[in-house]
C-alpha positions in Angstrom: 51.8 22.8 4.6 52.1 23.4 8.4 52.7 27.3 8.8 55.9 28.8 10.5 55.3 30.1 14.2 57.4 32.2 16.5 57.3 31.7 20.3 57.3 34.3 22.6 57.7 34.9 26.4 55.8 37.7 27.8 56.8 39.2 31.2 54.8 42.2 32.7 52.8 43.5 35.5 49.7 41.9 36.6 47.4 44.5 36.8 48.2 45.0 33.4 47.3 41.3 32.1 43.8 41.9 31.4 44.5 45.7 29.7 47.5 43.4 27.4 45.2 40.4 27.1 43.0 43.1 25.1 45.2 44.5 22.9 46.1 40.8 21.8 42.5 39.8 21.0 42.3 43.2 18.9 45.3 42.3 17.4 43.9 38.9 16.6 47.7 36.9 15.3 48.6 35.7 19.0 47.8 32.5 20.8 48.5 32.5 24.4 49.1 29.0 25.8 46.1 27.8 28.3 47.3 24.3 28.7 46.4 22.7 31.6 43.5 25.3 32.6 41.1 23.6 35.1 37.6 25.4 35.1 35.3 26.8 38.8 32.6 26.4 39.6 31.9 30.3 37.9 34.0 28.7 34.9 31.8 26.1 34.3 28.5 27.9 33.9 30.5 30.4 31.7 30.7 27.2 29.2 27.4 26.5 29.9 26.0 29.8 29.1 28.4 29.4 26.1 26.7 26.4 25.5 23.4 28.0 26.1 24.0 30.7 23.4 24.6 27.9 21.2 21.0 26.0 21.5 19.1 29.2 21.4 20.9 30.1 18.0 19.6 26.4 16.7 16.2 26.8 18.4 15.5 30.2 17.2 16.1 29.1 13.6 13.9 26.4 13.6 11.0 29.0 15.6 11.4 30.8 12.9 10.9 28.8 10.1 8.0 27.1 11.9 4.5 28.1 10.3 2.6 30.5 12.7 4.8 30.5 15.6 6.8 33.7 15.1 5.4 37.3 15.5 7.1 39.6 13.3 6.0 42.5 15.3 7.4 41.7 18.3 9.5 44.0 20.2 13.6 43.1 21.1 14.9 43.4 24.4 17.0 46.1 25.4 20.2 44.1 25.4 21.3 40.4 24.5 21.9 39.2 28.2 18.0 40.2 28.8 17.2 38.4 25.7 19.3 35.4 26.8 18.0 35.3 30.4 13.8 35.9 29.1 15.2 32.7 27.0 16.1 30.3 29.4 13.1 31.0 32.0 11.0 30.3 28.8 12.8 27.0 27.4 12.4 25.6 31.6 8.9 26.7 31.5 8.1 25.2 27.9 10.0 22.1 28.9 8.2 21.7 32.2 4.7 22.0 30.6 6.1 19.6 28.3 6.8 17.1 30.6 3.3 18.1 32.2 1.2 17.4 29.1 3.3 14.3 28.2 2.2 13.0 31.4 -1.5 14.1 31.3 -1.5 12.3 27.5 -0.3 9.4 29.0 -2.9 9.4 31.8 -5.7 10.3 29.4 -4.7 7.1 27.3 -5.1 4.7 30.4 -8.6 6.8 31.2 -10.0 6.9 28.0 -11.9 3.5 28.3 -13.6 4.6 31.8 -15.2 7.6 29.4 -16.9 10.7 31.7 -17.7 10.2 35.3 -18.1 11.7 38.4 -14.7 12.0 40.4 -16.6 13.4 43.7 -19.7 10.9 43.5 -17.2 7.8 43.5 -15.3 9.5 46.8 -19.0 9.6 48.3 -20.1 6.2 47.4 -16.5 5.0 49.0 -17.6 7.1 52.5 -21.0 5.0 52.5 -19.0 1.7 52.2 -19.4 1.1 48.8 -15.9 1.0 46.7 -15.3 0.5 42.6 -12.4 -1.2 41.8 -11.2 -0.8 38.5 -10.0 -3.5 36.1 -9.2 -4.6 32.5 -8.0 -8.1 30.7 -8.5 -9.5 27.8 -11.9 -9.6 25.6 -11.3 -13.4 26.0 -10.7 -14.3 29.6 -13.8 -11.5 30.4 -16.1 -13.3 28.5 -15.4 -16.5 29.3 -15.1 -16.0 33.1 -17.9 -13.7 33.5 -20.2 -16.0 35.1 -17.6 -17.4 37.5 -17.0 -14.0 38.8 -20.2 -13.0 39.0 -21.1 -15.4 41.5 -18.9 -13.8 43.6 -19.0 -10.0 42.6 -20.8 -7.2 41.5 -19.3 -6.5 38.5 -20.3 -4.0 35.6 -18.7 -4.0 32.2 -17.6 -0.2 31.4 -16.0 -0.7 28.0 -14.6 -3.0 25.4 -12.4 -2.9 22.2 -11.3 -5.8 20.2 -8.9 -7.2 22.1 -9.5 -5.9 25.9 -12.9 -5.4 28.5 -12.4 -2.3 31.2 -15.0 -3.2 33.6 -15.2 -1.8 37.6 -16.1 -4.3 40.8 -18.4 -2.9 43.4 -16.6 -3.8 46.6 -16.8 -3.3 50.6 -13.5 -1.2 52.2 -10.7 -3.9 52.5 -12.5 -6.7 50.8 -9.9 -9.2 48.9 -10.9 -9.4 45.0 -9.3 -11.6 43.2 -9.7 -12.1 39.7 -7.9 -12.7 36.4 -7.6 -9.2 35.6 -4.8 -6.2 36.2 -6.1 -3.5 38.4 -5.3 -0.1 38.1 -5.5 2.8 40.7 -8.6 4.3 41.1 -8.4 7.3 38.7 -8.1 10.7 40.5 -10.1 12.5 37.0 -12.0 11.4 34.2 -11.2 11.7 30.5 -13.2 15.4 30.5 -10.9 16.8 33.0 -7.3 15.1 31.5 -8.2 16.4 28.0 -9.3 20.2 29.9 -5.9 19.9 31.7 -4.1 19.2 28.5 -6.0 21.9 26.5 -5.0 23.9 29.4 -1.1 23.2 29.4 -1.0 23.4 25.6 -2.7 26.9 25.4 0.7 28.4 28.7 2.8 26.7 25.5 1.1 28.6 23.1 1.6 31.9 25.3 5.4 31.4 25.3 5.5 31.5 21.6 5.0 35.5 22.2 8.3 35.6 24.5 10.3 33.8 22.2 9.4 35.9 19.5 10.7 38.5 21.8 14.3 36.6 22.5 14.0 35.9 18.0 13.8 39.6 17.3 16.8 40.3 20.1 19.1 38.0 18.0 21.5 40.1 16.9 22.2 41.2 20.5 21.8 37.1 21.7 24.6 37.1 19.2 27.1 39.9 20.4 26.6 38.3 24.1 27.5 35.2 22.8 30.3 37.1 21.1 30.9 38.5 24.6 30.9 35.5 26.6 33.8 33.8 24.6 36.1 36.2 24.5 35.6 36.6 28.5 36.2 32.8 28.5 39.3 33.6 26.4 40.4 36.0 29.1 39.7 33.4 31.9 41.8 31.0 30.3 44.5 32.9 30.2 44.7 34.3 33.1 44.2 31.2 35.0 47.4 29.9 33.3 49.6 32.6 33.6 52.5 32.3 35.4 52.5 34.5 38.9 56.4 36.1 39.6 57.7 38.5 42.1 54.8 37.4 45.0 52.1 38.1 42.2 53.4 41.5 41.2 54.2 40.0 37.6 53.0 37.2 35.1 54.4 34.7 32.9 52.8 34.3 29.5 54.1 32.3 26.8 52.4 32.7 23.1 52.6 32.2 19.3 52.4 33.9 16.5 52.9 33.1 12.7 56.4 34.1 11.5 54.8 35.7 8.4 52.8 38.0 11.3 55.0 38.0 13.9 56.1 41.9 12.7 52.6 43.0 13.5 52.9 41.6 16.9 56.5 42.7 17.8 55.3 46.1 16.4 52.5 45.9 19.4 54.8 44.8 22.2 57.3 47.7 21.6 55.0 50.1 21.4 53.0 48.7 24.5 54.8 50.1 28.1 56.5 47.8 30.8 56.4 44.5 29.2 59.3 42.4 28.5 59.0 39.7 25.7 61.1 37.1 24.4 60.8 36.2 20.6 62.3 32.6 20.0 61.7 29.4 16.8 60.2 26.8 18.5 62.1 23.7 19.9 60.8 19.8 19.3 59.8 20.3 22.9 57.6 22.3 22.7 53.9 21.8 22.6 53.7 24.4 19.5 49.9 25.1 18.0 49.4 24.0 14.3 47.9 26.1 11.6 47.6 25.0 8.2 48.3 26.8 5.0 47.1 24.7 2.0 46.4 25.8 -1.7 42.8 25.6 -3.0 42.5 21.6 -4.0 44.2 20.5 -0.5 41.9 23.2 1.8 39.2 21.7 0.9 40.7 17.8 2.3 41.4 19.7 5.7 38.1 18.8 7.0 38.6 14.8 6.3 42.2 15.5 7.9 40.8 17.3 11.4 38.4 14.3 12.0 41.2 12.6 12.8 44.1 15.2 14.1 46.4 17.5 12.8 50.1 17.0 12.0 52.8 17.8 15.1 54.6 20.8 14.3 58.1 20.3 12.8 56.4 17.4 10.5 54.6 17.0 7.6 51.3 18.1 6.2 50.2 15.1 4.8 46.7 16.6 3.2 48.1 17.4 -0.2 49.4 13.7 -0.4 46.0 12.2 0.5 43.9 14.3 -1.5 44.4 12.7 -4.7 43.9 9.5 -3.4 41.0 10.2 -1.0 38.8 11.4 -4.2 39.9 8.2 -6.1 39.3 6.0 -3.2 35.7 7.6 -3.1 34.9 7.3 -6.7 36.4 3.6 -6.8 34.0 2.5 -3.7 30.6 4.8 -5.0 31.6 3.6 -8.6 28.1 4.5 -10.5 28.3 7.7 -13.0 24.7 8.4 -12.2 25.0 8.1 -8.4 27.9 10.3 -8.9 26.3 12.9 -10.6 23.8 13.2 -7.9 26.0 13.8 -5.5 28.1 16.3 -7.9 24.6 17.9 -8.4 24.2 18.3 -4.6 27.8 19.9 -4.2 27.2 22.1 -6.5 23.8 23.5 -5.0 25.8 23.5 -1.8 28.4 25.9 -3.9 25.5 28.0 -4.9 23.7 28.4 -1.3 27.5 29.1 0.6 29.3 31.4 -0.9 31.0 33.0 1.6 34.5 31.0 2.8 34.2 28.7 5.4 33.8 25.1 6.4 30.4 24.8 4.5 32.2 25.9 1.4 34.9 23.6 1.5 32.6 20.9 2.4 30.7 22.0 -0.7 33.6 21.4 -2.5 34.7 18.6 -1.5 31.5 17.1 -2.4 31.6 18.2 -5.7 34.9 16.7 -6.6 34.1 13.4 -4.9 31.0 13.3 -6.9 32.9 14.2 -10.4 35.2 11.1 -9.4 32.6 8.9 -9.4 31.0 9.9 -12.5 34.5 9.5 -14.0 35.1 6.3 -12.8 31.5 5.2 -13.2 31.9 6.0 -16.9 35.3 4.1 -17.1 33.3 1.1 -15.8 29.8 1.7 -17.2 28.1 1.4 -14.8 25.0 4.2 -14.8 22.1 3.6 -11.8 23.2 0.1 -11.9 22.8 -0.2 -15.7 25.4 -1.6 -18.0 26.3 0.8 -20.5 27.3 -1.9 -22.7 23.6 -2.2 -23.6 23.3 1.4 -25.0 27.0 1.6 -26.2 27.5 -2.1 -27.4 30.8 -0.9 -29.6 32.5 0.9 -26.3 34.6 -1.9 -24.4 34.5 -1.0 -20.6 36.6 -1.7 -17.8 35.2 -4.9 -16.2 35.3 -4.2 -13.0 33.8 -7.3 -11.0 36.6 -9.8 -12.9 39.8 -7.0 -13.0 39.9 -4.8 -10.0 40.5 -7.5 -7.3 44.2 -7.2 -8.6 44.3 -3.8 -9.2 43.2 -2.4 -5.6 46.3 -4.6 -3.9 48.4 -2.5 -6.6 47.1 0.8 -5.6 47.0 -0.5 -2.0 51.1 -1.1 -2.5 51.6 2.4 -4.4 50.1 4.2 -1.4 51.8 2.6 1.0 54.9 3.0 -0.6 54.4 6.4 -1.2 53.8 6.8 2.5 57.2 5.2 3.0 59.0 7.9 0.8 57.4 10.3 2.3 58.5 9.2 5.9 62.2 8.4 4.5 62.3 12.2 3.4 61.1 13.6 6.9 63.0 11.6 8.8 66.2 12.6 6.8 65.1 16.3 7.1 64.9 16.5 11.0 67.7 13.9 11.8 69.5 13.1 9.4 70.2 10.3 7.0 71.6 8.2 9.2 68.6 8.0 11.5 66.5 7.0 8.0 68.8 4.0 7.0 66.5 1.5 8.6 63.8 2.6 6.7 65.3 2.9 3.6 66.6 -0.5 3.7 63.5 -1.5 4.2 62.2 0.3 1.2 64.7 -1.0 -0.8 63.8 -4.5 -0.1 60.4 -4.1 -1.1 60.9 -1.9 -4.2 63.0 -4.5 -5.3 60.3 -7.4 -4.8 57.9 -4.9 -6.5 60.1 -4.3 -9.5 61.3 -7.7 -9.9 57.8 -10.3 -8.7 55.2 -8.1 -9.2 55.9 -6.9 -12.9 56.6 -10.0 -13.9 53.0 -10.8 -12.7 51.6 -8.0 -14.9 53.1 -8.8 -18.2 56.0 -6.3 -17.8 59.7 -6.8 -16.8 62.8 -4.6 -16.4 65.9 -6.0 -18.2 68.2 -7.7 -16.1 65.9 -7.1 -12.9 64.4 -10.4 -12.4 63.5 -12.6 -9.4 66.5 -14.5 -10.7 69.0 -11.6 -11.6 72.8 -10.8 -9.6 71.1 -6.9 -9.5 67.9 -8.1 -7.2 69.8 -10.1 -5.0 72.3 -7.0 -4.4 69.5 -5.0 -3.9 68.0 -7.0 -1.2 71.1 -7.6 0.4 72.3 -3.6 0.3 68.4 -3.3 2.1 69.3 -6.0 4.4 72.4 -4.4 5.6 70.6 -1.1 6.0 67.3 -2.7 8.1 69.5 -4.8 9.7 72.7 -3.9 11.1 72.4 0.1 10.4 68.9 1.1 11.7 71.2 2.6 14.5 74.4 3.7 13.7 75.0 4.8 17.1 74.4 1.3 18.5 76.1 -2.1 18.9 75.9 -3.8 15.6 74.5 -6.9 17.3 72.1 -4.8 19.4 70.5 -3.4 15.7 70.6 -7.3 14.6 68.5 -8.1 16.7 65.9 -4.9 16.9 66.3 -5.3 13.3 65.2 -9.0 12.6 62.0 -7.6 14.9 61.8 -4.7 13.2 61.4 -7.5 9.8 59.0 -9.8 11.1 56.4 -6.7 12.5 56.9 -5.3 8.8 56.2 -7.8 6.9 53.2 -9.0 9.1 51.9 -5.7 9.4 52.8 -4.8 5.6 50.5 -7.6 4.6 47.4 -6.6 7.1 48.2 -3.4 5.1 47.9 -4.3 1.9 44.8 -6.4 2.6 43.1 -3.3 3.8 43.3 -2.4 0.4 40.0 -5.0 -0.9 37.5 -3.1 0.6 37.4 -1.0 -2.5 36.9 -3.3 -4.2 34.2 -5.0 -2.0 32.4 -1.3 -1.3 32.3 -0.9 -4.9 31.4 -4.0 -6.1 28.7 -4.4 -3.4 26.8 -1.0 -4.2 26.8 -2.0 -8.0 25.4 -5.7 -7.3 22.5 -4.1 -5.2 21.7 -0.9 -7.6 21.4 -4.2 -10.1 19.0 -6.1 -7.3 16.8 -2.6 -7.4 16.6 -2.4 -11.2 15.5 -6.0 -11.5 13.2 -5.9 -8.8 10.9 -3.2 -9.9 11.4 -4.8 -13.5 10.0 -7.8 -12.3 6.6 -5.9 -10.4 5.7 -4.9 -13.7 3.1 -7.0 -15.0 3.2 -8.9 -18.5 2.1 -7.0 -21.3 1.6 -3.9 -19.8 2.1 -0.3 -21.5 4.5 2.5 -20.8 2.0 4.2 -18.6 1.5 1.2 -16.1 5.6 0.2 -16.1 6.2 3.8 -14.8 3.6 3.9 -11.8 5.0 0.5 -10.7 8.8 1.0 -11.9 9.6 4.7 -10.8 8.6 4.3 -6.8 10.9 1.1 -6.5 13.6 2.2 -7.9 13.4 5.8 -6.3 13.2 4.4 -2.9 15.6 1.5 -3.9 18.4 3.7 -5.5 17.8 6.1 -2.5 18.4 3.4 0.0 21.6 2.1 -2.1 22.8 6.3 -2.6 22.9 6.9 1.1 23.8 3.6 2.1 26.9 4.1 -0.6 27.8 7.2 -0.1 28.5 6.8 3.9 30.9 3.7 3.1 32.4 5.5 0.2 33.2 8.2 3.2 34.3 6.3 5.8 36.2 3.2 4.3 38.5 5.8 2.3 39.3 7.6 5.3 39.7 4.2 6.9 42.8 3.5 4.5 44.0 7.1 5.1 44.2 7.4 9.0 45.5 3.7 9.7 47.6 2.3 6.5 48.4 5.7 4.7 49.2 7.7 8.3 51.5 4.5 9.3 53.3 4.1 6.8 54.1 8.2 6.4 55.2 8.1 9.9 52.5 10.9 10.9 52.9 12.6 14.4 49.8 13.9 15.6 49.7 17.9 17.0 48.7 19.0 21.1 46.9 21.4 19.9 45.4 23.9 17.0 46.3 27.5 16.5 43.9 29.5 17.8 45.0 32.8 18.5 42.5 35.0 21.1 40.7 37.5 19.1 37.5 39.6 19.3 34.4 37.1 18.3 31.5 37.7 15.9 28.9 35.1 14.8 31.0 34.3 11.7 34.3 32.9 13.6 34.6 28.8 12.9 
């Protein structure tokens, strides 16, 4: 569900904004409204300091865990701006030497085949007159050209692989040499002192390591200037936005709060000197931050629901309603109990590791209960690592998926959708009114009715006097008809809704269909990942040779269908992800009407390293 805000206006002195703006972020309930803030030039390397803090966080984790790199001993920094600033002169120096040895490797690689020689004795042989050019081709062309070019050079073979010759031409300054071969510049070093300069590089990278064992020891205080820097971008933000009154002597703010909260704030503002508030609901107008208040199960869908946005204020929450689906749709597509299990496995290490609330647990969860749902529905088809459980449980009849769920998935595909419908039919009658829902509900009537009275039919079920032939469908259809039709608008010409509402028809039923067809890709995701666990099982079946004993099927069996089954897992489980969230954001969202929000809640407040 979408929590309840209060708005409110604040009016007050503006050399008192940044003394007010701190008693709100101890407070912690309000959001001030920043829309339309346009960062400086200082702004901008605010975020990118943020930004900064950020990195160093990821990096020093991974120094850490790195084998020899980190000194336990080494001392902190008196505070986490020193830390921060030790950091960045290290990461530019580590990333120019970097760029520095990448270069020299590359260099030693094209000098390798010249092997040792004298840089200065070639510069004295060129003062005299005499000049080495320097050249390589193929092992080929060399050898069969050789002679040719000897009869016009001086040339001395330096070194040779398989497939190429290096080999130099003595040469007079100026003199025009043209062979077969790609010169290269005449090397400014030999191998000796590219492989010195590299040591040489590698050892100023090794002598960092001491410096950011330094900045990994200060990262507590990196972590409170981090802390720091956000809430002075908060501050920024707000201040940028805020309205200027009265030639500058006052500000405009305008916030929200929770309603459940909102005591804890009014008790603030009365108690805090010369400021004038205004404490109001919101208005459709308004561009009002969302906050969501879910029970357990539908808090733990929040995540799949922020990928895409969160509902407007004034709507619906639709995360409870796509829950239940979501973790069916998943278990229909993955559709293997032993794939399933895996991943249930993996959730519930991921329970074990994050205890503490927060995005990682809910992700935990909702990997858990997406893995039980396709155990459960892997066991309802039996189907285990791409096994048919009918060979170990030959009395147990199971669903047959590949000849029966074509069908099925249009029918859940329908459900959903009309679900969605309902759903919309009951907002839309909540915040207007029934009249303004009429359209819809006649067009929900008209396919309910085809549902009831085609579609059952189909199944081998019926409803008494509620046939494709019956006097009660055809007044059903015709009391939808009237509703799509004529009353989508009650406030407009009847003609005018005729014809908005024959448009209104042929873009539903068009687009209902599209809709419904969506619905086949879980059947195609799940039949797909089943077919190729099968083409895994009998492939390292069919390595195996003839007559071998347990010992030899093992050693060939167990690598291909570890990597196989691995491939098929991760390859499964992302479109068991995304196609379900596929059939949520575009059919599901449609049909339910769903608004999206401006913006999140997210009231200013003093950071630590655990805010999300």
């Amino acid at each position: 569900m979408i929590a309840k805000m209060s708005k409110y206006d604040f009016v007050l002195y503006a050399a008192q904004s940044e003394d007010f703006i701190e008693k709100l972020r101890g407070l912690g309930l309000v959001d001030i409204t920043t829309t339309g803030w346009e960062p400086s030039e200082e702004d901008r390397q605010l975020l990118l300091d943020i930004e900064g803090h950020t990195k160093a966080a990821e990096f020093l984790k991974n120094f850490r865990a790195g084998e020899g790199r980190f000194d336990a001993k080494a001392k902190a920094f008196a505070s986490g701006e020193e830390a921060y600033e030790h950091y960045v002169a290290a990461q530019r120096e580590a990333a120019a030497l970097n760029t520095e040895i990448g270069r020299l490797e590359k260099a030693a690689e094209e000098l390798r085949p010249w092997g040792a020689f004298d840089v200065e004795r070639t510069k004295k042989l060129a003062d005299r007159g005499i000049v080495l050019r320097y050249f390589f081709t193929q092992r080929n062309t060399f050898d069969k050209m050789l002679s040719e070019w000897s009869e016009s050079y001086t040339i001395s073979e330096v070194s040779r692989t398989d497939a190429m010759v290096w080999f130099v031409v003595v040469a007079k300054p100026g003199e025009e040499v043209t062979l077969d071969a790609q010169e290269m510049k005449t090397p400014a070093m030999d191998i000796r002192e590219a492989e010195r300069r590299i040591a040489e590089a590698g050892k100023k990278l090794g002598a960092l390591d001491a410096e950011f064992s330094r900045v990994a020891a200060s990262e507590e205080l990196l972590a409170e200037h981090a802390c720091s820097l956000k809430e002075r971008l908060q501050g920024v933000q707000v201040t940028a936005t805020a309205q200027e009154a009265a030639d500058g002597t006052l500000v405009v703010m305008e916030g929200w709060a929770e309603k459940e909260t909102s005591e804890r704030v009014d008790a603030l503002l009365e108690e805090y000197p010369n400021v004038v508030y205004l404490k109001s609901d919101p208005t459709p107008e308004d561009e009002t931050p969302v906050k969501l208040k879910n029970g357990w199960f539908a808090r733990n869908f929040e995540l799949v629901g922020d990928m895409y946005a969160r509902p407007k204020y004034g709507t619906m929450d639709l995360t409870p309603f796509f829950a239940p689906f979501y973790v069916l749709f998943f278990g229909i597509c993955l559709n293997d109990a032993g794939y399933g299990a895996i991943l249930a496995l993996m959730g519930a290490f991921m329970l074990y590791k994050f205890r503490k609330p927060g995005m990682m647990r809910r992700a935990a969860w909702f990997a858990t209960m997406c893995g039980l749902s396709t155990v459960a529905f892997g066991l309802f088809c039996g189907s285990f690592f791409g096994i048919n459980m009918n060979t170990w449980f030959p009395s147990v009849k199971f669903f047959d998926f590949q000849g029966q769920f074509f069908s099925i998935a249009l029918v859940i595909g329908i459900v959903q959708i009309l679900f969605g419908m309902t759903l919309n039919i009951w907002m839309t009658v909540r915040s207007f009114g029934l009249s303004r829902a009429l359209g819809q509900l006649g067009w929900f009537i008209m396919l309910v009715s085809c549902c009831l009275a085609m579609g059952l039919p189909m199944a081998g079920l019926a409803i008494p006097g509620f046939t494709s032939g019956s006097a009660a469908f055809y007044i059903a259809l015709g009391v939808g008809a009237v509703l799509m039709l004529l009353l989508n608008d009650p406030k407009r010409n009847p003609l005018v809704n005729l014809g908005a509402g024959l448009w209104d028809l042929y873009n539903n039923i068009t687009g209902l269909l599209s809709d419904v067809l969506s619905y086949i890709r879980l059947f195609a995701i799940g039949l797909s990942g089943g077919v190729l666990a099968l083409v895994f099982n009998t492939l390292a079946a069919g390595f195996v040779p003839e007559g071998s004993g347990i010992v030899v099927r093992l050693l060939v069996m167990i690598p291909i269908l570890l990597i196989g089954h691995g491939i098929n897992l991760f390859m499964s489980t992302i479109s068991s992800f995304v196609h379900p969230l596929r059939l949520t954001f575009v059919e599901f969202y449609k049909n339910a009407g769903f608004e999206m929000a401006p913006r999140n809640f997210d009231p200013i407040r003093k950071m630590n390293d655990t805010n999300e």
